[in-house]
Backbone as ProteinMPNN parsed JSONL, in Angstrom:
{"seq_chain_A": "XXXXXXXXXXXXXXXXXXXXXXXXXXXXXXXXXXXXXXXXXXXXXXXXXXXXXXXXXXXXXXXXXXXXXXXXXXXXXXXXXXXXXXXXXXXXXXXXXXXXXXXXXXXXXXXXXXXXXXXXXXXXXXXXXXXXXXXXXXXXXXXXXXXXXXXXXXXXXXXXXXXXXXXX", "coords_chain_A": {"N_chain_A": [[81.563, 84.283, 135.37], [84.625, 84.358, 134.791], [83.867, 83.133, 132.597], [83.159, 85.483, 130.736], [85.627, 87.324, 131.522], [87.607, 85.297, 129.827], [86.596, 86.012, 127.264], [86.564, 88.823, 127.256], [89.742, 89.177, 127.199], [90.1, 87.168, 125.225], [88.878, 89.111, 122.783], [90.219, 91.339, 123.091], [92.655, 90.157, 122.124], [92.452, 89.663, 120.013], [91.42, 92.498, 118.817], [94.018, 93.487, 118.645], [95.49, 92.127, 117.642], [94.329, 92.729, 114.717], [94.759, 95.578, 114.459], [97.898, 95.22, 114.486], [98.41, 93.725, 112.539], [97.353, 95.459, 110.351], [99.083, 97.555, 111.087], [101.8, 96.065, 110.207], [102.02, 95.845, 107.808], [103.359, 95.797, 104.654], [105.198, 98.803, 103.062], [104.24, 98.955, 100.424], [102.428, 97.256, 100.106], [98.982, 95.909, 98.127], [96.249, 98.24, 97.819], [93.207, 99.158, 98.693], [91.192, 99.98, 95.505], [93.417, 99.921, 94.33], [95.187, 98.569, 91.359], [94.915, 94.682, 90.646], [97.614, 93.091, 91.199], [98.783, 91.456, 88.882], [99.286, 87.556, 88.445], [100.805, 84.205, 87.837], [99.986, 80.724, 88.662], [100.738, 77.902, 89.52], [98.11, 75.391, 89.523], [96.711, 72.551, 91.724], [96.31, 70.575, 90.116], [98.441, 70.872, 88.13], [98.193, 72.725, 86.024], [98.59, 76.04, 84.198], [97.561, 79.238, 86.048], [96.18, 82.239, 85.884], [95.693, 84.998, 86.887], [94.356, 86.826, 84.962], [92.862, 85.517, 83.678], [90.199, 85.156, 84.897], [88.773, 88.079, 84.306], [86.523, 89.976, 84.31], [84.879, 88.813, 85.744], [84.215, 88.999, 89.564], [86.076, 88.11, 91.621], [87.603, 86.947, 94.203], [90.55, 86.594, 96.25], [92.261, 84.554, 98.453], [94.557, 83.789, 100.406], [96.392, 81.55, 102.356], [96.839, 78.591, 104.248], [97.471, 75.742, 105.896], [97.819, 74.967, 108.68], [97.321, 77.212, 109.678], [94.729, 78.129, 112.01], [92.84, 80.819, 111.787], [92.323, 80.323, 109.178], [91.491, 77.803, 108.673], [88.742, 78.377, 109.222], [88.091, 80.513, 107.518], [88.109, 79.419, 105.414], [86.037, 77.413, 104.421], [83.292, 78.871, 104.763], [84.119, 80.728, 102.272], [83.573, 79.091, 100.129], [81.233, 78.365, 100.546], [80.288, 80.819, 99.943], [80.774, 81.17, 97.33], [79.689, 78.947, 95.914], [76.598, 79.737, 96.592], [76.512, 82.414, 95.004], [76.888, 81.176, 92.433], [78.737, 81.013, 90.123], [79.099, 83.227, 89.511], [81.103, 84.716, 90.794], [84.398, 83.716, 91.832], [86.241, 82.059, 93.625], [89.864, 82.161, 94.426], [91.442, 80.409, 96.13], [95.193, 80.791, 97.599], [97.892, 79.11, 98.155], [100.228, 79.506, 100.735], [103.193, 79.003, 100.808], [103.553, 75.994, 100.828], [103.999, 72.144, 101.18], [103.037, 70.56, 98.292], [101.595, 68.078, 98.613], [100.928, 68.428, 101.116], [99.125, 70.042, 101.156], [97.087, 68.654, 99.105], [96.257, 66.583, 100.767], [95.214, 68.367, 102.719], [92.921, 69.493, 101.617], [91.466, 67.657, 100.283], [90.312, 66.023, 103.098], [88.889, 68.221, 103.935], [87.112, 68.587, 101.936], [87.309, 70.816, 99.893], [85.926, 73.338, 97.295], [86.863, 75.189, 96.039], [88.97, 76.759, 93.681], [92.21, 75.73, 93.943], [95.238, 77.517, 94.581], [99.506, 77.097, 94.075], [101.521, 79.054, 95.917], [104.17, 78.503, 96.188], [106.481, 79.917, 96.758], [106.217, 82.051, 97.761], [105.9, 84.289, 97.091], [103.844, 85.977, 95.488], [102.208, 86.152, 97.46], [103.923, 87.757, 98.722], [103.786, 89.901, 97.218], [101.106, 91.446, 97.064], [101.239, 92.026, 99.997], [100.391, 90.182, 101.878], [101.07, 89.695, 104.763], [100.067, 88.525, 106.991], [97.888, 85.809, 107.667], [94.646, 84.555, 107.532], [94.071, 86.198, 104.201], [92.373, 88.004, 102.783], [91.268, 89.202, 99.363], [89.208, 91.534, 97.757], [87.992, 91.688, 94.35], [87.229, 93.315, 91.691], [85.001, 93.418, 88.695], [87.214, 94.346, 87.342], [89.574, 93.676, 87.411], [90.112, 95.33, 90.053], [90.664, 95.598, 93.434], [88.63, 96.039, 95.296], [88.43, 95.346, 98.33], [89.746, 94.237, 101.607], [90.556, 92.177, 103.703], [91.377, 90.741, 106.691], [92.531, 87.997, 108.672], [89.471, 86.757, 110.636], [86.713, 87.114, 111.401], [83.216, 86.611, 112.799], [81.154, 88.393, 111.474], [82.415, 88.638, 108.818], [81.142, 87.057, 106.827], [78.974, 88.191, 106.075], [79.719, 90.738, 105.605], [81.203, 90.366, 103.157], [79.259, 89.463, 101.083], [77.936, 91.512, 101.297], [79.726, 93.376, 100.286], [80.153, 91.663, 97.658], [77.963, 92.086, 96.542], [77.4, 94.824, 95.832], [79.265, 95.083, 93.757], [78.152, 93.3, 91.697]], "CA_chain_A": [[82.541, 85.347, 135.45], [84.809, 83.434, 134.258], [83.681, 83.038, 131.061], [83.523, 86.537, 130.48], [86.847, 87.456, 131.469], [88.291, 84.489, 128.548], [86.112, 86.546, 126.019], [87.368, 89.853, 126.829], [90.733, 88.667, 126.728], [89.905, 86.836, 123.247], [88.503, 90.239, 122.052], [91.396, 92.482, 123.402], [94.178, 90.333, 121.592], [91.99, 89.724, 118.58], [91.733, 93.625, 117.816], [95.024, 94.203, 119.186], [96.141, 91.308, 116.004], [94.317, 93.212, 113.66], [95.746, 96.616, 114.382], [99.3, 95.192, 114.28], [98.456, 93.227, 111.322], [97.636, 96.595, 109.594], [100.269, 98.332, 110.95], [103.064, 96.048, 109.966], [101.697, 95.409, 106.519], [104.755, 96.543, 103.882], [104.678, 100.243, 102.417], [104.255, 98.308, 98.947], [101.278, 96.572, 99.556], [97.975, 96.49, 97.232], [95.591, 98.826, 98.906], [91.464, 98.978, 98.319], [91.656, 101.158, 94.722], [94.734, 99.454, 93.195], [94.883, 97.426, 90.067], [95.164, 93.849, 91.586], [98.873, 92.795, 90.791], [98.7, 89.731, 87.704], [100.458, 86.525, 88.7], [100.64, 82.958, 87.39], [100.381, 79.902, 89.473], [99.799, 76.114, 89.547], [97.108, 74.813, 90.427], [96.497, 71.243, 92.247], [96.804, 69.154, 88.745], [100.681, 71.513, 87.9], [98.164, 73.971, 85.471], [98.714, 77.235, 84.994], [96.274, 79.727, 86.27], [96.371, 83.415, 85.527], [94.415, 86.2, 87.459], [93.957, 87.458, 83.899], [91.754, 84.436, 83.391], [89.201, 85.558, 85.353], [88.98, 89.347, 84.003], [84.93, 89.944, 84.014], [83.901, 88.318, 87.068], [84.346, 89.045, 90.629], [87.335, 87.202, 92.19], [87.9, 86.724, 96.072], [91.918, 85.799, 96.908], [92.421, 84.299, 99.916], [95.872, 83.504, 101.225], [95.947, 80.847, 103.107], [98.222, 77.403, 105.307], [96.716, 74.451, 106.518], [98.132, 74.998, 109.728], [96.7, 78.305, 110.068], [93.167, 77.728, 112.135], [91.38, 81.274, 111.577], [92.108, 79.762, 107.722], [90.431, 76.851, 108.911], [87.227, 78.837, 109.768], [87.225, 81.232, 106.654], [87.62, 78.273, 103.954], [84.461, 76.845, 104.403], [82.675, 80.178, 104.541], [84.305, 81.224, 100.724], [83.04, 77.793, 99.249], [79.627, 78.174, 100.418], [79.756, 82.105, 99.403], [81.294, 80.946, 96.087], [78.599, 78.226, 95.791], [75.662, 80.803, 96.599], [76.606, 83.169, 93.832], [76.122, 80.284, 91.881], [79.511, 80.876, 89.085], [79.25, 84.961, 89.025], [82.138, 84.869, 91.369], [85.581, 83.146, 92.089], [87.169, 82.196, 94.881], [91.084, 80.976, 94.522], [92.37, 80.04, 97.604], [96.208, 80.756, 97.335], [98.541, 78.669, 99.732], [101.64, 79.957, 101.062], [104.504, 78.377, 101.091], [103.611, 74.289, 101.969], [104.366, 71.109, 99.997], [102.028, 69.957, 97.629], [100.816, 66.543, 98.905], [99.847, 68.724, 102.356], [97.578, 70.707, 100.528], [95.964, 68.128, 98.63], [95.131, 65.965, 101.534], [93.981, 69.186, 103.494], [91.357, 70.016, 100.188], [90.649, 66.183, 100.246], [89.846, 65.99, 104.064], [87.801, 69.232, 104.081], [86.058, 68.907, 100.808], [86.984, 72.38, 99.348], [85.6, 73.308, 96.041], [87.25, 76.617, 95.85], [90.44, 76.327, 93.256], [93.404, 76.268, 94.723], [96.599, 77.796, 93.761], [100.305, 76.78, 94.987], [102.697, 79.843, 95.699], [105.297, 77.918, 96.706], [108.096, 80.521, 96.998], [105.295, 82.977, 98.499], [106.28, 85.824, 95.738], [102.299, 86.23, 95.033], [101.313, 86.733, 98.872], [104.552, 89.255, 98.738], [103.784, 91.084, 96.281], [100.245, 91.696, 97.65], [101.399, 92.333, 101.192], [99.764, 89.209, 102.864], [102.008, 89.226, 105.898], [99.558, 87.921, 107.983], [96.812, 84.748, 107.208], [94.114, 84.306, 106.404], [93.7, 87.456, 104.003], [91.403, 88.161, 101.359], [91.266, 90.859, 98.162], [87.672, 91.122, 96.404], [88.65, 92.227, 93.198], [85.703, 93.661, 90.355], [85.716, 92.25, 87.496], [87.579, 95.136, 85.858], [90.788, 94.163, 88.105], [90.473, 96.528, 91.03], [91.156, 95.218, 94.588], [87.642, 96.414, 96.236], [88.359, 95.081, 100.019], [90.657, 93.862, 101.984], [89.812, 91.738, 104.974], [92.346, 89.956, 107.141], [92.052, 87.257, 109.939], [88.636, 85.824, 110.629], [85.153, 87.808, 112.331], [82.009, 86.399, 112.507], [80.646, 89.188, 110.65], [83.154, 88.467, 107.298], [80.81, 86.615, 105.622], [78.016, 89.536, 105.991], [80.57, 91.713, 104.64], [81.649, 90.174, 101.724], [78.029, 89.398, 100.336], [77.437, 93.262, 100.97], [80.504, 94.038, 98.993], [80.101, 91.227, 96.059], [76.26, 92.662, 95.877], [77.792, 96.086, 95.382], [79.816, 95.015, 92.423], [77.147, 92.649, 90.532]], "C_chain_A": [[83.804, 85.01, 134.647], [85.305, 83.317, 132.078], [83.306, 84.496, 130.218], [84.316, 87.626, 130.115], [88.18, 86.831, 130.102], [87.323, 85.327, 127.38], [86.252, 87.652, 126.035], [88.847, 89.743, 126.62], [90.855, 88.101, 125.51], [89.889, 88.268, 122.466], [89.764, 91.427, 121.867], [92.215, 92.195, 122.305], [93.842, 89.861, 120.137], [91.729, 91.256, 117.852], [93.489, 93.822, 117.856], [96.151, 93.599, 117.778], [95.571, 92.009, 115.098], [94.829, 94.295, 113.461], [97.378, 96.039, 114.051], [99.603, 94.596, 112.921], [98.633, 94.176, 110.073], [98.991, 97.362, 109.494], [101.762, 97.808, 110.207], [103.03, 95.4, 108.103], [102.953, 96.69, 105.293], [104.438, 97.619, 103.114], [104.315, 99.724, 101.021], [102.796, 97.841, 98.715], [100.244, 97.145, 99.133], [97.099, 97.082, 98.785], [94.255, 98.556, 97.955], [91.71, 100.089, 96.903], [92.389, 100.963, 94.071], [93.798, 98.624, 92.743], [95.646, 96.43, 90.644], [96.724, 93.29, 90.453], [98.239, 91.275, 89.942], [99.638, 89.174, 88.119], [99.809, 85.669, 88.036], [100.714, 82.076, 88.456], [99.942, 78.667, 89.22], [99.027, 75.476, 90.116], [97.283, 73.21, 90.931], [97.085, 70.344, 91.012], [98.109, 69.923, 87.857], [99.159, 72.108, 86.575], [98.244, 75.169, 85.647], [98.135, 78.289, 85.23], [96.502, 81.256, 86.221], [95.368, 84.273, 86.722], [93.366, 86.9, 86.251], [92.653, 86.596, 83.203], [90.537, 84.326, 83.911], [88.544, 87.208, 85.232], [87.263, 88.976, 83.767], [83.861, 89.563, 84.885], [84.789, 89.2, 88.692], [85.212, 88.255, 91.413], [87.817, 87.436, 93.764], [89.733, 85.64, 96.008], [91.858, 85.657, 97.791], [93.732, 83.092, 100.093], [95.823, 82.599, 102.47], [97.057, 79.46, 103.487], [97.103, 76.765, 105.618], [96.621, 74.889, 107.882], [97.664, 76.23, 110.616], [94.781, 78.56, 110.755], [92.388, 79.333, 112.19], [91.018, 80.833, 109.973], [91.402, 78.807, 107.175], [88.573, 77.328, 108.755], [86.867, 79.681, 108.105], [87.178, 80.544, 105.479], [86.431, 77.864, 104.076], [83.522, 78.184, 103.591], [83.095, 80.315, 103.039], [83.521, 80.179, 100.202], [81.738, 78.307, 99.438], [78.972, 79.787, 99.936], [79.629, 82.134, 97.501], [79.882, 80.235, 95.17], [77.105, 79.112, 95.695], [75.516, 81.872, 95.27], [76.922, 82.328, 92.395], [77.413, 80.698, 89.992], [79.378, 82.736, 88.898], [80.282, 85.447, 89.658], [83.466, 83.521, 91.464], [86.225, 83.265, 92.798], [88.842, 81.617, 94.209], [91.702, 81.287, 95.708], [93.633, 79.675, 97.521], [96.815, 80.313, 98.418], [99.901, 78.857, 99.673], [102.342, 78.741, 101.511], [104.724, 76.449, 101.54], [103.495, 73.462, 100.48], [102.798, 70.6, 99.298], [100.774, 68.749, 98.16], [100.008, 67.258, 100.196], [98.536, 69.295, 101.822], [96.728, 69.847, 100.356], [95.393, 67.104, 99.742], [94.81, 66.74, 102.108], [92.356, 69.32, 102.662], [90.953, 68.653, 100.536], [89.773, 66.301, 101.431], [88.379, 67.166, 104.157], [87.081, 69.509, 102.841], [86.069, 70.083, 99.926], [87.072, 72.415, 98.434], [86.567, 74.448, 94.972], [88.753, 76.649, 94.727], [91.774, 76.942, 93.958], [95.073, 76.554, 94.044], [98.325, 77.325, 94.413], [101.2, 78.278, 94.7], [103.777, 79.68, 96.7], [106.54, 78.632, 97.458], [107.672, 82.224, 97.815], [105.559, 83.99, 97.723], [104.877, 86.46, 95.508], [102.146, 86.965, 96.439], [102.361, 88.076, 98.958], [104.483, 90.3, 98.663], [102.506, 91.799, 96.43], [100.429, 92.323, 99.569], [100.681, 91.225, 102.127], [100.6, 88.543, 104.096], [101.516, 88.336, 107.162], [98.327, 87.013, 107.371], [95.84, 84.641, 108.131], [93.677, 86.006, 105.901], [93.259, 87.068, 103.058], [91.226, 89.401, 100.498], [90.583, 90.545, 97.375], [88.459, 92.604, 95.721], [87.251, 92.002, 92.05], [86.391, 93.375, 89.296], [86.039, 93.447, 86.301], [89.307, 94.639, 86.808], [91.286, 94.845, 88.958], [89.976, 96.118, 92.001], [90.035, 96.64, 95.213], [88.04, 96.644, 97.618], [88.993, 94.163, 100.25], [90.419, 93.813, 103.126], [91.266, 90.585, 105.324], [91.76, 89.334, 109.025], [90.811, 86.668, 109.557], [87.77, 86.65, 112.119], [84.322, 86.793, 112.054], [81.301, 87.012, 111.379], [80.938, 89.065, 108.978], [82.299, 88.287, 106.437], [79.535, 87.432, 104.962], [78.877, 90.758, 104.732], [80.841, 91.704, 103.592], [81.19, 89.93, 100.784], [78.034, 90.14, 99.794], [78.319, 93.72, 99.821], [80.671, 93.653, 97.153], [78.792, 92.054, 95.515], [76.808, 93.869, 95.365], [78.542, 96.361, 94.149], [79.538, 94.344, 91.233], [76.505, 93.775, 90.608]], "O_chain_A": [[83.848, 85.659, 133.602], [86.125, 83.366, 131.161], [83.201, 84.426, 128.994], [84.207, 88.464, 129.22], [89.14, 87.432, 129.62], [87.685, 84.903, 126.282], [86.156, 88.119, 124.901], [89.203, 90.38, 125.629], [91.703, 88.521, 124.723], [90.758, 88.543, 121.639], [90.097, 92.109, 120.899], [92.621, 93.068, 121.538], [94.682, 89.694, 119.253], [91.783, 91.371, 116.628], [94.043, 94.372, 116.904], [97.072, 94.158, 117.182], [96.404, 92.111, 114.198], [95.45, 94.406, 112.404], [97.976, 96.691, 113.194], [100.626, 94.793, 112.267], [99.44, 94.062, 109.151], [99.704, 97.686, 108.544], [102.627, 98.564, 109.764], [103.849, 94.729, 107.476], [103.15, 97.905, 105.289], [103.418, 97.527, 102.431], [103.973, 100.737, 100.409], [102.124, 97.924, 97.687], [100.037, 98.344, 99.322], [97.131, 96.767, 99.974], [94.211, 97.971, 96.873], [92.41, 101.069, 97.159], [92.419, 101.619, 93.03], [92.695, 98.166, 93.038], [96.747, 96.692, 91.128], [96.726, 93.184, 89.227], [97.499, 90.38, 90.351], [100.73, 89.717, 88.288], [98.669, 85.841, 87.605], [101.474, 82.442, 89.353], [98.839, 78.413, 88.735], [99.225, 74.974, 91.223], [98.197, 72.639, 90.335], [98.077, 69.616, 91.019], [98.617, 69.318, 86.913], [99.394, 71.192, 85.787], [98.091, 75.686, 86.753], [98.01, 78.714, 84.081], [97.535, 81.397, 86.876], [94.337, 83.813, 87.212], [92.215, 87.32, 86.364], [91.771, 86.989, 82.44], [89.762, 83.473, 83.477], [87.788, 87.531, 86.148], [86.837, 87.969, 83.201], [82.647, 89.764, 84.912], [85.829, 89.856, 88.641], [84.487, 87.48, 92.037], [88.497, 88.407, 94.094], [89.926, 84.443, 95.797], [91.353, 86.574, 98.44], [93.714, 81.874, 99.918], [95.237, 82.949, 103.494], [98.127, 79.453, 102.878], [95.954, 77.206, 105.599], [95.518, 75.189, 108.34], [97.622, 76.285, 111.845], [93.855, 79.034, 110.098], [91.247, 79.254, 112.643], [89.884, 80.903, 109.499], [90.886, 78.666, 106.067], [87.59, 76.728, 108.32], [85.773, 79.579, 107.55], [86.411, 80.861, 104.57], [85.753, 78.521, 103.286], [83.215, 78.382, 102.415], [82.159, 79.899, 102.356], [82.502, 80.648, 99.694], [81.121, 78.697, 98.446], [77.8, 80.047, 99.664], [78.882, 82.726, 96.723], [79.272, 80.703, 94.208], [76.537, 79.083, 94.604], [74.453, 82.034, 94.671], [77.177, 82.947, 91.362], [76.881, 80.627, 88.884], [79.723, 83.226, 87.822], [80.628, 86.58, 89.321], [83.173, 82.393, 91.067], [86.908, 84.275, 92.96], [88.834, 80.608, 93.505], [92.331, 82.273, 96.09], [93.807, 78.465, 97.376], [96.572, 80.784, 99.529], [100.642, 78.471, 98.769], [102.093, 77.839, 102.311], [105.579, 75.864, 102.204], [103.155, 73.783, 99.341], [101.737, 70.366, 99.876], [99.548, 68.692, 98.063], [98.843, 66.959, 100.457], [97.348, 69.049, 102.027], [95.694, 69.836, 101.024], [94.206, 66.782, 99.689], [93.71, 66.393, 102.537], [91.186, 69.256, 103.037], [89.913, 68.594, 101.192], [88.6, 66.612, 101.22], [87.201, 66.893, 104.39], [86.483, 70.574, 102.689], [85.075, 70.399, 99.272], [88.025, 71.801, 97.954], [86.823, 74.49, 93.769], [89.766, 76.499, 95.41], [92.163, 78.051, 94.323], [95.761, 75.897, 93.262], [98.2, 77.206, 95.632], [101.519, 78.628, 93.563], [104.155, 80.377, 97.642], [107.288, 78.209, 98.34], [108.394, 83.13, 98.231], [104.967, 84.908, 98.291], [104.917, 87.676, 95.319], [101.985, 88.182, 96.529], [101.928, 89.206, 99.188], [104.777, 91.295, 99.325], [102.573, 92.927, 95.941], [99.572, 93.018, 100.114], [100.434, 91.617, 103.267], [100.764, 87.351, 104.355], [102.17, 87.706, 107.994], [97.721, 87.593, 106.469], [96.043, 84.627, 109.345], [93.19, 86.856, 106.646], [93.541, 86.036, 102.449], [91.053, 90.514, 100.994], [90.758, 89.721, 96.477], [89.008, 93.652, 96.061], [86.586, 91.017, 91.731], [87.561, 93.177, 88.97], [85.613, 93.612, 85.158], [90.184, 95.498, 86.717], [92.483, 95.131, 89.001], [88.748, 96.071, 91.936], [90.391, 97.787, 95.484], [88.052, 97.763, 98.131], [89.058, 93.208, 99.476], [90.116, 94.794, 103.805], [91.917, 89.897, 104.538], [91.114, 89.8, 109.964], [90.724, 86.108, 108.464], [88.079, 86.723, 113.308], [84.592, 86.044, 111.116], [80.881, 86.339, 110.437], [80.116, 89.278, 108.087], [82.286, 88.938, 105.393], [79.161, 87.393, 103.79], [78.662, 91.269, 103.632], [80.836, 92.71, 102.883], [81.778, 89.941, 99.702], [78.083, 90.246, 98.569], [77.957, 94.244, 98.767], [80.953, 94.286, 96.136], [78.64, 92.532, 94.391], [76.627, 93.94, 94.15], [78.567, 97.442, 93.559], [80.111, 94.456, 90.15], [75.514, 93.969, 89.904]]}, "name": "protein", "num_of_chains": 1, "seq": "XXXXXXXXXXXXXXXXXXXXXXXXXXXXXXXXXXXXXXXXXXXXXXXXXXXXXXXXXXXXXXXXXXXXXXXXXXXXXXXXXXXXXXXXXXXXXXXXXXXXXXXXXXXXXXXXXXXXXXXXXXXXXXXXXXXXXXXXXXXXXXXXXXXXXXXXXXXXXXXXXXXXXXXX"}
């Protein structure tokens, strides 16, 4: 009983975060249909990485903190979706706002393949509307912000197959 009660309670204040997540998302932000905003950023070794540099493929952003554990749960998942589609897609896993050295021993510790970007001053997640972590924007490889998934389901990684399949 019991254990029932702790999983409708999980469920309640896990939609109840994604509704508010939507709702308090800034009148500005990219929606499903926009042209995905171009930024620059540095990656792990200080290069600099374009969005424009991936124009032709399929590109998955995902916004993302160490400290953030559904971010915990959906890193893995991108790598091994990334991995699966075998170079026809791109993950960059963009991290808000944290010092360098945390990052790289989080990527070290957890092995992640996925490139990672630093937006140090968070201007990127801004300008996208990523008010809340972990979020993600599959983007076709003409530049246009497909889907837009925030938090962390079970289901995600179903979803985001369905939607890369739909744009190979």
């Amino acid at each position: 009983m019991k254990n029932k009660q702790a999983l409708m309670i999980f469920l309640i204040v896990f939609l109840l975060s994604i509704v508010a997540i939507q709702f308090f998302r800034s009148p500005g932000a990219v929606a499903a249909g926009n042209a995905a905003p171009q930024f620059t950023l540095q990656d792990m070794a200080g290069r600099e990485v374009s969005l424009d540099d991936y124009r032709g493929k399929v590109v998955i952003l995902d916004f993302w903190a160490t400290w953030c554990g559904p971010c915990r749960m959906t890193m893995p998942m991108l790598d091994e979706i990334q991995e699966e589609y075998n170079g026809k897609i791109s993950v960059l896993a963009i991290n808000l706002k944290e010092p360098k050295g945390v990052v790289r021993e989080y990527i070290l510790q957890q092995d992640l393949r996925s490139e990672v970007l630093l937006d140090e001053d968070g201007s990127v997640g801004s300008r996208y509307g990523a008010a809340a972590i972990p979020m993600q924007f599959l983007i076709d490889q003409n530049g246009i912000v497909r889907d837009i998934l925030t938090g962390f389901s079970p289901g995600m990684g179903s979803r985001i197959r369905e939607e890369i399949n739909k744009l190979l």
